[in-house]
Every structure is written in structure tokens, then in C-alpha cells.
Backbone bond lengths (Angstrom), bond angles and torsions (degrees), N, CA, C in turn:
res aa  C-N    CA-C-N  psi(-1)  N-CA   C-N-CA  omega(-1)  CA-C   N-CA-C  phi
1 X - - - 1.449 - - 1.532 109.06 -
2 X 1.758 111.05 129.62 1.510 86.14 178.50 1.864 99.61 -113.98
3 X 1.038 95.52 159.01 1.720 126.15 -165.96 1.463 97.70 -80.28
4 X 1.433 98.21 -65.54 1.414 114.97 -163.08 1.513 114.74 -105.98
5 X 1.729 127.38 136.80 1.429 128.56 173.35 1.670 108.39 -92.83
6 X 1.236 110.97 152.96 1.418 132.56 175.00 1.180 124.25 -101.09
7 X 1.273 135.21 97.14 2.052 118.50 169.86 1.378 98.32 -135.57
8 X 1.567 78.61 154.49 1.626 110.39 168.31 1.435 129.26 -81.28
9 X 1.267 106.89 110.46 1.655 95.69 -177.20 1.857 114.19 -74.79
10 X 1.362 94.88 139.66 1.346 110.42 -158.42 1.920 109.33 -118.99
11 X 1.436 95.19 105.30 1.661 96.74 -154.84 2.130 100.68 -72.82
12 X 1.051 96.40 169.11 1.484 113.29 174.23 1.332 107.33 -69.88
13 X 1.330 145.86 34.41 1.311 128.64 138.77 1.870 94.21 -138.48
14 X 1.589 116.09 29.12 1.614 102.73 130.94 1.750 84.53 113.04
15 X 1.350 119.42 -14.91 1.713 121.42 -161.74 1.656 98.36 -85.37
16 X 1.472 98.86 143.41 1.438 100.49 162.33 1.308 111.36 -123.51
17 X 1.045 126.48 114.94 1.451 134.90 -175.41 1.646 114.64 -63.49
18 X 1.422 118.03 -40.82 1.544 96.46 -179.24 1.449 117.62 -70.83
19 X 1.458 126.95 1.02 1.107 125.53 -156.25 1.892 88.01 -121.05
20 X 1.075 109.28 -26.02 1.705 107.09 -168.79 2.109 80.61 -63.82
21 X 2.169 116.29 -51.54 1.398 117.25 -169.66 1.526 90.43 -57.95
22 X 0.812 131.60 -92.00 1.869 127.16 -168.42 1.032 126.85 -5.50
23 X 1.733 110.47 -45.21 1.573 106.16 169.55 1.072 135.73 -72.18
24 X 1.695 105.57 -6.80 1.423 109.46 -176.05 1.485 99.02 -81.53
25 X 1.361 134.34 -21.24 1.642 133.08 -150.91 1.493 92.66 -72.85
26 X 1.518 89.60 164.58 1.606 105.35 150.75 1.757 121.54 -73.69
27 X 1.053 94.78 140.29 1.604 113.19 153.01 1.558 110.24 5.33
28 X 1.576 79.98 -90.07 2.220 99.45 -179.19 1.477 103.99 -65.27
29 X 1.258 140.09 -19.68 1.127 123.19 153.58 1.514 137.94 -85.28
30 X 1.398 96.32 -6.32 1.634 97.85 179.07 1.813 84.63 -73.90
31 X 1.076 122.07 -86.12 1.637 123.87 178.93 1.326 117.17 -18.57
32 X 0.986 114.87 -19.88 1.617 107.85 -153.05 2.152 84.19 -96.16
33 X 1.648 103.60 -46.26 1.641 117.80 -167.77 2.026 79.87 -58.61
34 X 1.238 127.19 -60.60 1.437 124.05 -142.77 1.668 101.05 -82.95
35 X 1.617 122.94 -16.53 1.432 112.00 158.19 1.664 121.38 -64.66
36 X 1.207 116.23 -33.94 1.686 162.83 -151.66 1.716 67.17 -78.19
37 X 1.298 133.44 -113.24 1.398 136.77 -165.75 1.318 106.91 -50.52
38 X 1.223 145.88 -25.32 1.579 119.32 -175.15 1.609 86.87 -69.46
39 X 1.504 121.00 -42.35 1.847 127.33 -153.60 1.795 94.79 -57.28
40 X 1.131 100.75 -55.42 1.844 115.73 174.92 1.453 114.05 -32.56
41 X 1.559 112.62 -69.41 1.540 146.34 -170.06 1.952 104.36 -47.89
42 X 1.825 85.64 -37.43 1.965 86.49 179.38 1.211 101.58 -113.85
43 X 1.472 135.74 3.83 1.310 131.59 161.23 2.146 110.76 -36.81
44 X 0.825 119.95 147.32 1.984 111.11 153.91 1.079 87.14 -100.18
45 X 1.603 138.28 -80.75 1.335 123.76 -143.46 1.552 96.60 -115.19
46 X 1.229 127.94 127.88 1.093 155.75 125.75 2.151 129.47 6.18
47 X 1.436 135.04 54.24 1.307 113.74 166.84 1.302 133.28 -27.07
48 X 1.244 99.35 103.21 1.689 105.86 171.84 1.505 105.50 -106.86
49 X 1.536 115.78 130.36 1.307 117.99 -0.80 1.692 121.92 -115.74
50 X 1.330 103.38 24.70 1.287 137.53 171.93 2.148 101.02 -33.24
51 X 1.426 98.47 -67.86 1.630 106.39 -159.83 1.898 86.21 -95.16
52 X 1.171 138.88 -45.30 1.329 155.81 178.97 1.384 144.31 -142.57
53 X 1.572 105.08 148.31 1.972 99.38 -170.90 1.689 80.92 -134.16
54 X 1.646 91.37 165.47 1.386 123.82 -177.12 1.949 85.53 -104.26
55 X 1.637 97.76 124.65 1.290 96.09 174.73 1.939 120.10 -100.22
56 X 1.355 106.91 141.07 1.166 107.75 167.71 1.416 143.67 -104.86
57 X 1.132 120.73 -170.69 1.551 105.21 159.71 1.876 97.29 90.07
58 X 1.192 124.87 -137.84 1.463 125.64 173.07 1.241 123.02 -39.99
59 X 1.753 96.91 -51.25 1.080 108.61 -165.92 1.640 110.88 -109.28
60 X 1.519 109.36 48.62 1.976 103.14 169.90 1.324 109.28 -71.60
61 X 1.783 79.35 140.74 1.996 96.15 161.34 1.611 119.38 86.95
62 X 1.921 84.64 12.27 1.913 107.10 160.82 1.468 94.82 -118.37
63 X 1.569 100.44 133.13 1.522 88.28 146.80 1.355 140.33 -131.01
64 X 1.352 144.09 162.82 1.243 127.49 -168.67 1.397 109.51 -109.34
65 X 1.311 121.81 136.48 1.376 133.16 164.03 1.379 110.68 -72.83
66 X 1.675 110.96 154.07 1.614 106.75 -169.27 1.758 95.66 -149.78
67 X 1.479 74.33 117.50 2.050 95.17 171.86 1.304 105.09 -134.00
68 X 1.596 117.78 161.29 1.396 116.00 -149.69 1.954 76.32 -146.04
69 X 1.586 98.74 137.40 1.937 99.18 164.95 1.569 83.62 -126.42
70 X 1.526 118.59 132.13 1.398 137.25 172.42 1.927 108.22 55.30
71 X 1.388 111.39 -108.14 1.214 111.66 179.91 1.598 104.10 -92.07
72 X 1.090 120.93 -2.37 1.660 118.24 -145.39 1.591 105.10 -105.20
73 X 1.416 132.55 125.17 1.451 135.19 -169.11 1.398 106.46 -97.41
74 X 1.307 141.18 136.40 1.193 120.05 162.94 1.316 102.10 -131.93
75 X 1.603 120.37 -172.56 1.591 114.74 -140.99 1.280 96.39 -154.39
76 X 2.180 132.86 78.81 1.554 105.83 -164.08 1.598 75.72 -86.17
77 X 1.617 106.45 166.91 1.394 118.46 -170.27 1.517 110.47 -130.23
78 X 1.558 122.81 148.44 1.422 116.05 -155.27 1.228 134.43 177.05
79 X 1.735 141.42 -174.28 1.330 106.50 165.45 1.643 97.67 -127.85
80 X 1.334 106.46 149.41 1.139 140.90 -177.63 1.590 122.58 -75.47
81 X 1.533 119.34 57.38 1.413 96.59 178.61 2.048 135.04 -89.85
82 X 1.294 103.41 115.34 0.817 119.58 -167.78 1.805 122.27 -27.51
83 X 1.628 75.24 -84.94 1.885 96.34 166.11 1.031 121.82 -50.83
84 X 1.476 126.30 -17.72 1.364 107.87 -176.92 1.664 92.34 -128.43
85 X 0.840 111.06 32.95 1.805 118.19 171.48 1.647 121.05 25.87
86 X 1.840 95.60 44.56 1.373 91.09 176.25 1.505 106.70 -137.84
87 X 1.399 142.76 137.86 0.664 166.87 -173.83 1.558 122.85 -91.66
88 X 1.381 136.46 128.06 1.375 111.11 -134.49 2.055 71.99 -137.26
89 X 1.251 138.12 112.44 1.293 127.49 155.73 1.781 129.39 -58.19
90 X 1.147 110.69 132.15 1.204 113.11 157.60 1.251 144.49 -119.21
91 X 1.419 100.23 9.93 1.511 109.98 -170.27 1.611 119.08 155.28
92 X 1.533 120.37 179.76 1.358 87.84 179.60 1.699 86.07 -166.73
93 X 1.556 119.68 172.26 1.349 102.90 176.61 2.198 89.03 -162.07
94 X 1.242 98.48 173.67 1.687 99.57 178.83 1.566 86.20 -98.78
95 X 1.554 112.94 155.20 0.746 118.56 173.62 1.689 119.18 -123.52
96 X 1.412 104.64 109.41 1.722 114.75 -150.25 1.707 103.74 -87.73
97 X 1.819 105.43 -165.37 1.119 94.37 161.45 1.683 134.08 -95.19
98 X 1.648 105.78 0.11 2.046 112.59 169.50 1.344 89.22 -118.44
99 X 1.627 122.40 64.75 1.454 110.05 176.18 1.456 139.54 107.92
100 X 1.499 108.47 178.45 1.611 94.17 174.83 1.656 116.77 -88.11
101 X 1.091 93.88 174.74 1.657 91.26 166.69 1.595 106.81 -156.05
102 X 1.496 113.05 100.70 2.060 112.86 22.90 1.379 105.70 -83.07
103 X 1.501 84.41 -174.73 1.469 93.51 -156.69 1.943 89.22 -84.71
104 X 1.283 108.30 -39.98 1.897 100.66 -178.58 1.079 125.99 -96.89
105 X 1.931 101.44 47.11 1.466 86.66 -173.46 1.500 104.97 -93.30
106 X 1.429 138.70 5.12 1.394 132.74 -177.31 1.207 90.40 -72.41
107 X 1.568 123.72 -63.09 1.517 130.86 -163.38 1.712 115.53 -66.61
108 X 1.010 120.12 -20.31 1.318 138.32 -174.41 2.014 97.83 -79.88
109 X 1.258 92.27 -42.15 1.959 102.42 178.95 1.113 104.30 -64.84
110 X 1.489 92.77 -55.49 2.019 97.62 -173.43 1.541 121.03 -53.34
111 X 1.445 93.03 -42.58 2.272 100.24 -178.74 1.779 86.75 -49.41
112 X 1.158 126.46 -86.82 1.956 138.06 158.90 1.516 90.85 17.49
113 X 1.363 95.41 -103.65 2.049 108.27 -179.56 1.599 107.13 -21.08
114 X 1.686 123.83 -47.28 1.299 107.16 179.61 1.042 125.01 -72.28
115 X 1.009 106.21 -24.97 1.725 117.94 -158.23 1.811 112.88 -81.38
116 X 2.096 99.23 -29.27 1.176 126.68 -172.41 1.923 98.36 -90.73
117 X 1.460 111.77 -6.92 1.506 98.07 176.02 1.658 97.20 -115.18
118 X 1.148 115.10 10.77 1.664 128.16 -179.59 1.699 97.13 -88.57
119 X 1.406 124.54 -28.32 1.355 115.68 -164.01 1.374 116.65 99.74
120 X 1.466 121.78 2.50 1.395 128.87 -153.35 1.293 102.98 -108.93
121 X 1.331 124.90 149.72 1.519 130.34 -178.47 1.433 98.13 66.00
122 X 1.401 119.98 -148.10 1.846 142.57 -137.45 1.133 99.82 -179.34
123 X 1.380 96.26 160.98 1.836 137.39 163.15 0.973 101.88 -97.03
124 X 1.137 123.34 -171.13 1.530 166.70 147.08 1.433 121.72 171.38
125 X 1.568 127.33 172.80 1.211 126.63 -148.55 1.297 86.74 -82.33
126 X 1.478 125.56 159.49 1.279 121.15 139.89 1.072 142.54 -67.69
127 X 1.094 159.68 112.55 1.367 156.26 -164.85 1.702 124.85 -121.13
């Protein structure tokens, strides 16, 4: 049973960013990110901050989910709606030891988050 829905925010000239980050992954990490969300999707309640954090600082009122394949952390990034238990992606980045990689993907999410509380661009499910 899932609890929670998944979409991709889908900007006004047609791009979807979590899927442009996905293609860059490996293999064992594409699987590893798409077990990572079905586990989420049938979660009810949520580990904080184990599976996710509410980010602050520049970037409040995104948050990033956090899954790890072997030594390696990665960070899909996003907004979190509660009440309606869906979670909207915007992007995603590994999270190293001088940073992300890329290096703009917090700020690159965040322009997303504005643009996605502007009314601008789309959803759709994730799949």
C-alpha cells in the first residue's frame, strides 16, 4: 500500500530535472535511488532524519532525502508536502566530501522550488 505519491517537477520549457540527475547515475545507483522511493512511497511515517531533513539556511523549506549505496551519500532534493503526502522532486546531487556534485545542485533545486511556488512548470507522477 503506498501512503505517499511521488512527482517530478516538470519546468516550462518541457525538462525534468530529476530524471536529466538519474541519467547521469550508475546502474547500482539508479536501483538502489528507485528501491529508496518505492521503500518511501509505503513508508506511513517518515525517519527523520535518517530517510530526510528539512533544509535551512539559503536553502529553507526544501528538503533532501538521504540514501547511501556502499560509502557513497546521495541527496534527491525537493518539496515535502505533508498533508497531502506527496513529495514533489527537483533534482538531486551525491553528496561528497568538498560538497555536492554538482556543485549547484541545491541552488539549481531551489530556482525549481521558486518557480514551482510561482505556479510555473508541472508535475507528473514519478515513475
Amino acid at each position: 500500500m503506498a501512503y505517499w505519491q511521488f512527482f517530478d517537477y516538470i519546468t516550462e520549457g518541457h525538462r525534468n530535472p530529476i530524471q536529466d540527475w538519474y541519467g547521469t547515475l550508475d546502474r547500482d545507483v539508479q536501483a538502489e535511488f528507485d528501491i529508496f522511493i518505492q521503500e518511501l512511497a509505503g513508508t506511513e511515517v517518515w525517519n527523520t532524519p535518517k530517510q530526510y531533513r528539512l533544509l535551512t539556511g539559503k536553502h529553507v523549506g526544501m528538503y533532501e532525502l538521504v540514501f547511501k549505496v556502499g560509502s557513497r551519500k546521495f541527496r534527491p532534493l525537493g518539496m515535502l508536502y505533508q498533508e497531502k503526502r506527496e513529495f514533489v522532486l527537483l533534482g538531486g546531487c551525491e553528496h561528497g566530501r568538498w560538497g555536492s556534485i554538482p556543485r549547484s545542485a541545491f541552488d539549481d533545486a531551489y530556482e525549481l522550488k521558486t518557480q514551482l511556488g510561482e505556479g510555473r512548470g508541472a508535475t507528473r507522477e514519478h515513475v
